[in-house]
N, C-alpha and C positions, 0 to 999 in steps of 0.2 A: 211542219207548219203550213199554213193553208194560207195562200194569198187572198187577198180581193180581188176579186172579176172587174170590179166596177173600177171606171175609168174614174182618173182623180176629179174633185168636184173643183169649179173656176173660182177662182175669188169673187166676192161679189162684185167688186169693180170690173169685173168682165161679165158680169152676165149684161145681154142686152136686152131688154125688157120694151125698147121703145117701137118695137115693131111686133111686138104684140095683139093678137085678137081675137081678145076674151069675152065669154059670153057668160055674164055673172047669176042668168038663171038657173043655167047648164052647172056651172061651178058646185052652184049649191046643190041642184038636184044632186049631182056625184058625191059629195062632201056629206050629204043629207040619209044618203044611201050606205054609205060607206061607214058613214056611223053606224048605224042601224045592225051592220054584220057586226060590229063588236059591240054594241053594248053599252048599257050605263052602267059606272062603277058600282058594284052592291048589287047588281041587277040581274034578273033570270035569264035575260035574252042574248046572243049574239057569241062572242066571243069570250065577254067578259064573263058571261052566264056559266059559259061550259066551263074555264077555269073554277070558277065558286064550285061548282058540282062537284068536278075533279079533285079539287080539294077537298070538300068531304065526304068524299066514296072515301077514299084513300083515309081519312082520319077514321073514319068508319073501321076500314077495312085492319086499321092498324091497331084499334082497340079490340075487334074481336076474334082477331087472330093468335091461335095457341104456342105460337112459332115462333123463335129469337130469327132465323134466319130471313124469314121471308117478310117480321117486321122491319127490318133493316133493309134488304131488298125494296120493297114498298116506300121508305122512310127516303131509298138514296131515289131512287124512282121521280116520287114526288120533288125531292129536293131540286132535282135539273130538270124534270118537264115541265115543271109549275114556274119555274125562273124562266125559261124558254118563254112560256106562252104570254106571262106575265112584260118579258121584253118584249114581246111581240106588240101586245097590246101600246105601251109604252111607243116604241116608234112610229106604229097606225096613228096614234092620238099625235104627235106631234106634227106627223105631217100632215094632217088634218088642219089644225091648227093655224101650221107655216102655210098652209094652201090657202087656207081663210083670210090669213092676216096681207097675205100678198096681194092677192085678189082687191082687197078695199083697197092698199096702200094703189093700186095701180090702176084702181079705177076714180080714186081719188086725184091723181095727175102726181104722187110723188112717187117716182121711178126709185131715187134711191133707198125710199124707204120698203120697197118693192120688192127689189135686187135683192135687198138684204134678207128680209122676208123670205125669198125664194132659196138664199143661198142656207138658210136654218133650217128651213124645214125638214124636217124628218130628225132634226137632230136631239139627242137625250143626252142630257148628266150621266155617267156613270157615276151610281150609287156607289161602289167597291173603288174608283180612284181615290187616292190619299188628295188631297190639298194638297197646293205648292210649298209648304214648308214640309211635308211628310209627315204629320202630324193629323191622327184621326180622333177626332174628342166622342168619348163615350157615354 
């Protein structure tokens, strides 16, 4: 089992935000940029582009291949690198997001709505968690 590296994240009540000095040009330039490497959903460019492609090389490649074994291959392939890239995407976009929405809350003067902001960011639903009762409706 593989731990986390990453040091545990503060409650948002401990983050301090009040000594902060943010430059909400710069923000965006980075936020503005950052987007750009991944892409619009649906879209050719960036990150999200190369998944779409990826996806259909691979359905491509699945339909005119003469082979049970290497469509299967291919099929498990796609199944865990397309989820990969596809998470990957998914935590970019949110901490994109948490970056944006903190940045206003703190240049707007509310700190706690800031903190909070800060303390989400980057965070995503897992799609595969069951709901607190254990129950997954289909």
């Amino acid at each position: 089992m593989c731990t986390d590296p990453r040091p545990p994240r503060p409650a948002p009540e401990e983050i301090d935000v009040a000594h902060y000095e943010i430059d909400p040009q710069q923000v965006s330039t980075v936020l503005t940029e950052t987007s750009g490497h991944l892409g619009e959903e649906g879209g050719s460019d960036g990150l999200s582009g190369a998944l779409s492609s990826m996806e259909t090389t691979l359905l491509s490649l699945g339909e005119g291949v003469q082979s049970t074994p290497v469509t299967i291959a291919l099929n498990e392939f796609g199944g865990h690198y397309l989820g990969l890239v596809a998470d990957m995407l998914n935590q970019a976009g949110s901490g994109i997001q948490g970056t944006n929405d903190a940045t206003t809350h703190f240049i707007s003067g509310d700190q706690e709505m800031a903190r909070q902001a800060q303390y989400d960011a980057g965070a995503i639903d897992d799609p595969d968690a069951l709901p607190s009762d254990n129950v997954r409706l289909q």
